[in-house]
N, C-alpha and C positions, 0 to 999 in steps of 0.2 A: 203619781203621788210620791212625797219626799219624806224619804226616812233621816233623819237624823242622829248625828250622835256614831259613835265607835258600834261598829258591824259585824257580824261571822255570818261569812255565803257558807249553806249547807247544801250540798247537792247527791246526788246518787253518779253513780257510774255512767249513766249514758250523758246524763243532761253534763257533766263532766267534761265529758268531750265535746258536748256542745258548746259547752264556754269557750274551750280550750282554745277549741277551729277560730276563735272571731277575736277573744281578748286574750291579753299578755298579763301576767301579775301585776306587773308595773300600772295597767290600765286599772286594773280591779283597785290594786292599793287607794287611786285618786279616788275614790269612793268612799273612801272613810270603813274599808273592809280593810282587818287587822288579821284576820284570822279564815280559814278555808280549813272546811272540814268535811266528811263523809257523811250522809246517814244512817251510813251501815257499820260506821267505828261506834263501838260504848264507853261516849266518852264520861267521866266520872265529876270534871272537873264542873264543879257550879261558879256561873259568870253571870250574875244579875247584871252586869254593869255593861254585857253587850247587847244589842238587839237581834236575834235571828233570821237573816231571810232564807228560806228556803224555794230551791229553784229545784223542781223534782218532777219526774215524773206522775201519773195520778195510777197508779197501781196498787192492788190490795196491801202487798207487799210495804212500802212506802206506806202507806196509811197506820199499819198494824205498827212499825217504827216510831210512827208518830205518837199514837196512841200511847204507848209503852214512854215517851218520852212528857206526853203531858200530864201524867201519873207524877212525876215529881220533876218540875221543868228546872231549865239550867239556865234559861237563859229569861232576862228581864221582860223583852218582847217578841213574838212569834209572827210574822209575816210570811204565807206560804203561797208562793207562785207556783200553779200547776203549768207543766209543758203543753197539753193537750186537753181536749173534752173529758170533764171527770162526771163520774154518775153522781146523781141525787145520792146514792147509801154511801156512796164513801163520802162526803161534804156530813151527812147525817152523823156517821160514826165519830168523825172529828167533831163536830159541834157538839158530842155525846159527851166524848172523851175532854173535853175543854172545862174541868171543876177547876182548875184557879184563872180561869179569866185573862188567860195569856196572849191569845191568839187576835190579833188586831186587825188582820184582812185576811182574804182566800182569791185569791184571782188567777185568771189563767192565759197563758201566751202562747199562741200557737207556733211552736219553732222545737218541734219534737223530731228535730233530723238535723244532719252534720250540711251544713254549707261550704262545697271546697273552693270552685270558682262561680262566675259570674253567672255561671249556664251549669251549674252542673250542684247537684247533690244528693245523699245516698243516706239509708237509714242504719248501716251497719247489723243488718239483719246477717247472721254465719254462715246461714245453711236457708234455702228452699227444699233440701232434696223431700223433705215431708208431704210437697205437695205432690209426689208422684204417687202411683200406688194406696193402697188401702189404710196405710197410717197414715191419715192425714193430720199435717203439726197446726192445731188450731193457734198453739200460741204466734209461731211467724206468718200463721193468716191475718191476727190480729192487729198486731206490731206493722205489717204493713199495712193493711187498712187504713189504723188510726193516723199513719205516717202521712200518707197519699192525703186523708183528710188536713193533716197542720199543714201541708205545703198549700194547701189550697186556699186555706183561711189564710195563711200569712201575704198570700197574691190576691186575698181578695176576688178570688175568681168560681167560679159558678160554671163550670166545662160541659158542652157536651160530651161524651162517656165513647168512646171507643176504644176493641180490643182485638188481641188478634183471636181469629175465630177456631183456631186448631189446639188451643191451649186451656186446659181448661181452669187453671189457676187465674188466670187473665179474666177470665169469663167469671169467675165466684166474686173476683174483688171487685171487678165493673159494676156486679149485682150487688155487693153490698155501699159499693159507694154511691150507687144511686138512689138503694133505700135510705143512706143516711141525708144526703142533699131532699128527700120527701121528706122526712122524718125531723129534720134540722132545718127546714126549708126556712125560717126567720131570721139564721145566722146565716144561707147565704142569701140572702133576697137584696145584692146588688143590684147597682142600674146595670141593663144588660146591653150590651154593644149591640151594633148592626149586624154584625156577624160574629156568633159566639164562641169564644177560647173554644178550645180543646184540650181532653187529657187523652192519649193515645195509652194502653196497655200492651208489652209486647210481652211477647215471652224471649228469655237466652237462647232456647233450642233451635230457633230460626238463625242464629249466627253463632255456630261453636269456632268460629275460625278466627276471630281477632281474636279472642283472650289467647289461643295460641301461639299465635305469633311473636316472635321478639320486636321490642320497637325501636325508635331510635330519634323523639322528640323527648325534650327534656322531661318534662313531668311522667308524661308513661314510661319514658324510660325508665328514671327512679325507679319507678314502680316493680315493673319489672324486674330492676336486676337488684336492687337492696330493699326495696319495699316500705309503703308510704302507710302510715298509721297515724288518723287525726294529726296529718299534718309533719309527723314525725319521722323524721329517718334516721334511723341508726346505723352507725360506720360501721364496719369491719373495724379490729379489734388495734390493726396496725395504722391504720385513718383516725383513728378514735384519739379525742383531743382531752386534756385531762380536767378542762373547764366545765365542758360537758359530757364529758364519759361516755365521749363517744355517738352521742344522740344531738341531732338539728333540727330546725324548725324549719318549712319548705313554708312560707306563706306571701302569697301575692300582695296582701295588705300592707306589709309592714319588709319585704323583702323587694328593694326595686329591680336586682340583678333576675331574682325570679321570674316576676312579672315582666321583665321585658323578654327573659328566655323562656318562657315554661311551654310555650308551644312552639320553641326555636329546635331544628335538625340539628343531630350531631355535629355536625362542620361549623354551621351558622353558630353553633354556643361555643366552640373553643376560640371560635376568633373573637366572637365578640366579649369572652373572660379576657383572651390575651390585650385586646384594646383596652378590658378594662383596669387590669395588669399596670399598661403604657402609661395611665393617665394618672390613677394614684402615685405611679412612681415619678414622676414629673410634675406633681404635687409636693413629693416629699425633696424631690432636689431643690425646686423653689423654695420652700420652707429652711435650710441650712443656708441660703444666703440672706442673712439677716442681721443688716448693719446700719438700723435705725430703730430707735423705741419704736415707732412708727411701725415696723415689718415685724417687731418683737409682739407687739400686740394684736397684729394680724396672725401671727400664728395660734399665740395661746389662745383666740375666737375661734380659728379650724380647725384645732389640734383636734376636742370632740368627735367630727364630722370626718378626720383620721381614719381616725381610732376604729369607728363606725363601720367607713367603708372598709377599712381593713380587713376588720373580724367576718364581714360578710363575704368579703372575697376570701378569703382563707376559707371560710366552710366550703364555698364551690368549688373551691379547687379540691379542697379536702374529697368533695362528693364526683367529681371527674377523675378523682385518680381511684377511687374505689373501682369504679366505672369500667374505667380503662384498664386496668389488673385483670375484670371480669371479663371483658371482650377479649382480650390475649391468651387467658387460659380457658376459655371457653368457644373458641375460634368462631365467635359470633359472625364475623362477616360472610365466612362461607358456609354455616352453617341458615344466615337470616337470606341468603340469597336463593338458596334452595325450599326454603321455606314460600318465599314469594313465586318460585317458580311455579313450587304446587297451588300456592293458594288461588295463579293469575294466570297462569297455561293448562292446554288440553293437549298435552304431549305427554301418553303414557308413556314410549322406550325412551325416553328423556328424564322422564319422572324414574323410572325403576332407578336407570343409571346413574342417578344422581344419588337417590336414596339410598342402594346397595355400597355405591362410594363414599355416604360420610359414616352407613355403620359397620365401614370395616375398619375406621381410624378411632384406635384405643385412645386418642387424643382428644376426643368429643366424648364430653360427660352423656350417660346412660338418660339424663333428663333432655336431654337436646334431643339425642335418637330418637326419646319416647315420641316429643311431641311431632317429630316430623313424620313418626310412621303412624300417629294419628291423624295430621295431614291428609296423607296420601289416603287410609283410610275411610277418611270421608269424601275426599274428591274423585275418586275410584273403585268404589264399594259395590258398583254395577257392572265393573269391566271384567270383560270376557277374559283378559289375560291377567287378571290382577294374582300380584306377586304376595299380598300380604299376609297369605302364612308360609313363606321364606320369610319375610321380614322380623315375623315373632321369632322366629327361629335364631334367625343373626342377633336379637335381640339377647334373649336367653342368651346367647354365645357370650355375649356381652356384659353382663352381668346382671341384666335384668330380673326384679323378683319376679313370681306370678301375680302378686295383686298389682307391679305393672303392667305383666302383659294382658290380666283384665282388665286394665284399665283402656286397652282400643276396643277390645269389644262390648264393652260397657259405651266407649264413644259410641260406635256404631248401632248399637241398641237403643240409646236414650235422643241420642243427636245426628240419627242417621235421615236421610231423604225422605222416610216414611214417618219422623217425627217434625219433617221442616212442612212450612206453606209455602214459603218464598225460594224464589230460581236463585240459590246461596253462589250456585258458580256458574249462573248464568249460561247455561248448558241444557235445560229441557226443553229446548223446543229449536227449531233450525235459527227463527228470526232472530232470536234471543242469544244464540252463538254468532251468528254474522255479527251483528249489533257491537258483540263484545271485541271479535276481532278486530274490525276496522278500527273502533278507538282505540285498539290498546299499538294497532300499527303506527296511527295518527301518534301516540303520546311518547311511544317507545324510545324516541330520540331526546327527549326531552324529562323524563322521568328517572327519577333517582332511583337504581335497582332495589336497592330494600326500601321501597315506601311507594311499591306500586299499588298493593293492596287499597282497598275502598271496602269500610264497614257497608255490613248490607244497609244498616242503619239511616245509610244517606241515601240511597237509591229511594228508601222508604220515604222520610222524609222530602223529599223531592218528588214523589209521584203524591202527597196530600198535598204540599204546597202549591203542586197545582191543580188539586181536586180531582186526582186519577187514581185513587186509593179504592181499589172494587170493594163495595158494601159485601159483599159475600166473604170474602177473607177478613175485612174489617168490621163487622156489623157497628149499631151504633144500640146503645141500651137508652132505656127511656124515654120520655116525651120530648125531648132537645133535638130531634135527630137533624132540623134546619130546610123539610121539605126532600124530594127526591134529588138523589147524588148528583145527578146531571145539575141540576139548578140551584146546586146549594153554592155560596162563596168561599174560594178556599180558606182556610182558618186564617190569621197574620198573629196572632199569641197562641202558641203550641206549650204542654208541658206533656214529655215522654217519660215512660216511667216503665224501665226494663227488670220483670221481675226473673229473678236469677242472676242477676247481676249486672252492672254498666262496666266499661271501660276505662279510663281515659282517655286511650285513642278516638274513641269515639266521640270524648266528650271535644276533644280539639277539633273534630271534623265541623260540629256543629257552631264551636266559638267562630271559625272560619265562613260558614252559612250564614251565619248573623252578622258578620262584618260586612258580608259582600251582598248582602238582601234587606238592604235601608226598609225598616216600615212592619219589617217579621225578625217576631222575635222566640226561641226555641230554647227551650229550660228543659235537661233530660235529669231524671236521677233513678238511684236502682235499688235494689234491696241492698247490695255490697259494691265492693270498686275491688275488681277483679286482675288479677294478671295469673300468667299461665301456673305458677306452683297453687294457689287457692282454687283456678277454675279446675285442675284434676282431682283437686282431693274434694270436691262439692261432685265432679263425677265417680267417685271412690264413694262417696255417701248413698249414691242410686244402687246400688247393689240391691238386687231382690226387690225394688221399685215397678218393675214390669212394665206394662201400657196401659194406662189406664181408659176407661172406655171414657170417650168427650160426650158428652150432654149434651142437647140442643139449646142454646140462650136462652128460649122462652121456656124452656120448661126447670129452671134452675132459678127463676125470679125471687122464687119463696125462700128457695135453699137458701142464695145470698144471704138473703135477711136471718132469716134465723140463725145458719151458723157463721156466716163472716160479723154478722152483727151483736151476737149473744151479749155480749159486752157492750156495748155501743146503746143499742134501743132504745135503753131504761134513763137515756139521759136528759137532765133536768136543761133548762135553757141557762146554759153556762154563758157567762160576763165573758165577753169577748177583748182580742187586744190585737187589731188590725196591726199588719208591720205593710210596709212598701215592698218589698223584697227579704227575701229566706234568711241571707245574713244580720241584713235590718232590721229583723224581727228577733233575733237577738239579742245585738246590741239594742236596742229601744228595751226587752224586756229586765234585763239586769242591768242597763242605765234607771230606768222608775226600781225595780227593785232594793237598787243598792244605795238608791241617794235619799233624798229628805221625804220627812211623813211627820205632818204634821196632827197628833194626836186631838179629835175632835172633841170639844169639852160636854162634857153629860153625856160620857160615852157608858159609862155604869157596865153593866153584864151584858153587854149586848155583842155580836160577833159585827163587825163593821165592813163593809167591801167597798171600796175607791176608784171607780178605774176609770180612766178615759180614752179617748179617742186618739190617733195619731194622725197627723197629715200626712197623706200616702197620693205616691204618683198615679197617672192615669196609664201608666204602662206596666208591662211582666218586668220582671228585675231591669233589665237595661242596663245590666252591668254593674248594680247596686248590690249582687249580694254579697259583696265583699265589703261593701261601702260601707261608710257610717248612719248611723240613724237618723231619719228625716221627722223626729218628731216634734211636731203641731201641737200645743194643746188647742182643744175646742172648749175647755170648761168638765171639770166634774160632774159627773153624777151621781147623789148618793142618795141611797133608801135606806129606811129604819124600818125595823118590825116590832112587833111586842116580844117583851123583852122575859128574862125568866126562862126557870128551866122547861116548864111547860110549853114554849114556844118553841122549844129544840124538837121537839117529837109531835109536831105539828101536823108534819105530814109534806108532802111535795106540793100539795094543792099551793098551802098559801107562802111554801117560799118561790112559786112559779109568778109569783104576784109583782116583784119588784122590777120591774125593767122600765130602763131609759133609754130612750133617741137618743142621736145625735146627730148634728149636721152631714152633707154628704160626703167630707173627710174622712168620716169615720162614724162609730157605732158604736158604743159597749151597754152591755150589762153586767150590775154589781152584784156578786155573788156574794150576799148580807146574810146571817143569820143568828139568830137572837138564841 
């Protein structure tokens, strides 16, 4: 539906950064949005003469905001898009709160999480550590719930439910995501394929070793050594440019030098900057020979498209020389070599020797040392000659605090072999060591020494995809399970969803999977996008976490429901807003949000809800969710109710009353109330 007329997008903090990740101001401006505001600033100034949309999350919080602003509104028209499934009482409370008649629709789009690439996205949840131990953090139980629920609706997809079975966080939100697919069964009641999607749950503590490691493809690079925030990196102070003070935008959409590097190795990106370097400059020498109106006017068309690539190469280089400053005084190569040593050999007097030699050079920061003698840590936490308290020890020497050198045996406690399921270094059992041997002789010639490492991540992926995944480590919840493991078809639309955090590395492993396995396609995303300074301080937050005792699946059915869903249950059948893909959903939602609406006539007291349907592909993103919006109209559907204040405190029964089809493109329901 089309809003018309000069606009102010109101958003809250997360949905924020949801904009952020997918549009540029520039984009929003075309929009007839003049203004960008918080919901959480009190702003004073009264603007009859804008329209508000508001793109927010549906929390008490948000609502109580609302409320407090329909008390004496500021703006001429109110439009509020929710991110995600909102209850019956908070739709109630607003329709309560709505005494001057301001509020023109309530609709809701499911794209309540950050889209970074095409396979990859993450809810920005801080911390899990609440699910270990006896404090358990209902709020980041819920926050991902509801997460895991908008990716699904945004894909249109209806998964069979598996998790890992050692975990028991994995296990609650499997249970509550299945209560809600019972319980919302109408919003997903897709046609369902021959062989049904999958949502896999894993846990972090099955792989503490990649977020350790240093990397050295461009995106996780970044990450790692200046650190990537909704898309945003910030220079060092002497990189720092005075346009942007210092802060860049990393985006595959709208950055081509990214996109073609962002899963390019260190060597592969300086040559291909330096080529990029060659060509602008041989650009611009062509450009000063210019001795015809004819060549004059050829340039002032390219000068633009200059300028452009200019600026864009100037920040990469800006972000490689930050880079390259890091690796020099951080003696990244021989410290990332020895890191893969441990992560990819079973040679302890090689490992000590190593280890003992980078932590007697004062030249290697105290954080390097840590993570390596966390390494060794977990890769030799069983061995008879293990050195690792000399290690604390040279530590300390070093200057380490103590809540670093709790920090390995907090590793070893939370993310030791007695908290993994899966063979992390492929070492418990003899087959399983040969196995590893022989490929790694087979590759050794041919493998870049820092980028030997393989997230367990893919081993996993690659024993479902081809339906070798034991029901026992992976159980399956619910009635979807596809008949017994032997006979079921491997899945070909996977979405993984690592709670504790994803990677990037990992996320490139998988962009790599889907390139080279036409027909399968694998979407991971995680509670957070981890590298090694954030994955030690989330193990700094398990302090006094303990072990918690695992539950058996079936006896934790109810539990799900009750406490993964406390929030969820009571919900009304909310108007839906199908997207194609993560980022597509969107862009599609604050594309209808921010454009024309045309004001229905004999609309009087009534609360009005609009929404339709979008034309959405018959695959998982496919690469689309970075993409732009594929929307379809299929045609409106609108319901009226009786009107009056009496109609607001109705009750649930008969606002359950309004719902519309839609063709098989799509589906909504208008969320109308009088």
């Amino acid at each position: 539906t089309d809003v018309t007329g000069m606009k102010v997008l109101v958003m809250d903090k997360v949905t924020t950064g949801i904009v952020s990740m997918v549009y540029t101001q520039t984009q929003i401006l075309q929009h007839e949005v003049f203004l960008i505001d918080a919901i959480e600033r009190n702003r004073v100034d009264e603007m009859p003469h804008l329209k508000a949309i508001y793109f927010i999350r549906p929390t008490q919080e948000n609502v109580q905001l609302l409320q407090e602003e329909f008390k004496k509104p500021k703006y001429g028209e109110y439009h509020i898009f929710f991110s995600n499934l909102t209850r019956d009482g908070l739709i109630q409370q607003l329709a309560e709160a709505d005494e001057h008649e301001v509020v023109q629709q309530v609709q809701e789009y499911y794209c309540d999480f950050l889209a970074i690439n095409s396979e990859l996205f993450t809810l920005n949840v801080p911390s899990v550590a609440g699910f270990s131990g006896p404090a358990w953090d209902q709020q980041a139980f819920d926050r991902t719930h509801s997460g895991i629920l908008a990716a699904l609706l945004a894909l249109k997809k209806r998964p069979q439910l598996r998790y890992q079975a050692n975990s028991e966080a994995c296990m609650r939100i499997a249970n509550a995501v299945s209560a809600t697919l019972e319980v919302e069964g109408e919003l997903f009641s897709w046609r369902r394929p021959e062989v049904p999607p999958l949502l896999l749950l894993l846990d972090r503590r099955d792989d503490p070793v990649t977020p350790l490691l240093n990397k050295w493809f461009y995106q996780a690079m970044v990450h790692e050594l200046l650190g990537i925030d909704n898309n945003r990196v910030q220079l060092p102070q002497t990189e720092a440019d005075d346009k942007t003070g210092g802060q860049v935008v990393l985006s595959s959409e709208t950055d081509p030098i990214f996109a073609k590097n962002m899963f390019s190795n260190w060597g592969d990106l300086t040559v291909d900057i330096n080529e990029t370097m060659k060509q602008l400059q041989s650009k611009t020498d062509s450009s000063k020979q210019i001795t015809s109106i004819a060549d004059m006017q050829a340039f002032v068309e390219q000068f633009p498209q200059y300028k452009t690539m200019s600026a864009n190469l100037t920040k990469h280089l800006g972000i490689i020389e930050a880079m390259t400053k890091t690796i020099e005084r951080e003696h990244l190569y021989e410290v990332s070599e020895a890191e893969q040593d441990l992560a990819v050999s079973e040679e302890h007097a090689v490992a000590v020797e190593t280890v003992e030699g980078i932590l007697a050079k004062p030249s290697i920061s105290v954080g390097n040392k840590l993570r390596l003698v966390c390494l060794y840590a977990l890769r030799y936490e069983h061995h008879s000659s293990s050195k690792l308290g000399r290690f604390k020890e040279l530590l300390v020497g070093a200057g380490a605090t103590q809540p670093q050198i709790r920090l390995v045996e907090l590793m070893h406690q939370q993310y030791g072999s007695a908290r993994r399921q899966g063979d992390l270094f492929s070492n418990k059992s003899w087959l399983a060591a040969t196995k590893k041997s022989v490929l790694s002789s087979l590759k050794s010639s041919e493998q870049n020494v820092y980028t030997r490492h393989r997230p367990h991540l893919v081993s996993t992926i690659e024993s479902l995809l081809k339906g070798l995944l034991p029901e026992t480590l992976y159980p399956t919840v619910g009635g979807d399970g596809g008949g017994p493991v032997g006979k079921r078809k491997p899945p070909v639309e996977v979405i993984i969803f690592m709670v504790g955090g994803i990677t990037y590395e990992e996320a490139r492993h998988v962009a790599e999977m889907n390139a080279s396995n036409p027909g399968v396609r694998v979407v991971v995303g995680g509670t957070c996008m981890h590298n090694c300074e954030s994955f030690l301080a989330e193990v700094a937050k398990m302090e006094g976490a303990g072990t918690p005792a695992h539950e058996p699946a079936g006896s934790s059915s109810l539990q799900g429901l009750t406490s993964g869903m406390a929030s969820m249950a009571a919900f009304s059948p909310p108007s839906t807003k199908s997207i194609a893909a993560l980022t597509s959903t969107v862009r599609a939602g604050v594309n209808q949000a921010v454009s024309k609406y045309g004001d229905p006539a004999g609309r009087a007291d009534a609360w009005r809800g609009v929404s339709r349907g979008l034309g959405l592909g018959t695959d998982l993103p496919l690469g689309a969710l970075r993409a732009s919006a594929r929307a379809g109209d299929v045609g409106p559907c609108r319901t009226s109710r009786r009107r009056g204040r009496a109609a607001r405190a109705s009750g649930d029964s008969e606002r359950r009353q309004a719902r519309a089809g839609l063709p098989s493109s799509g589906r909504s329901r208008a969320t109308t109330l009088s």
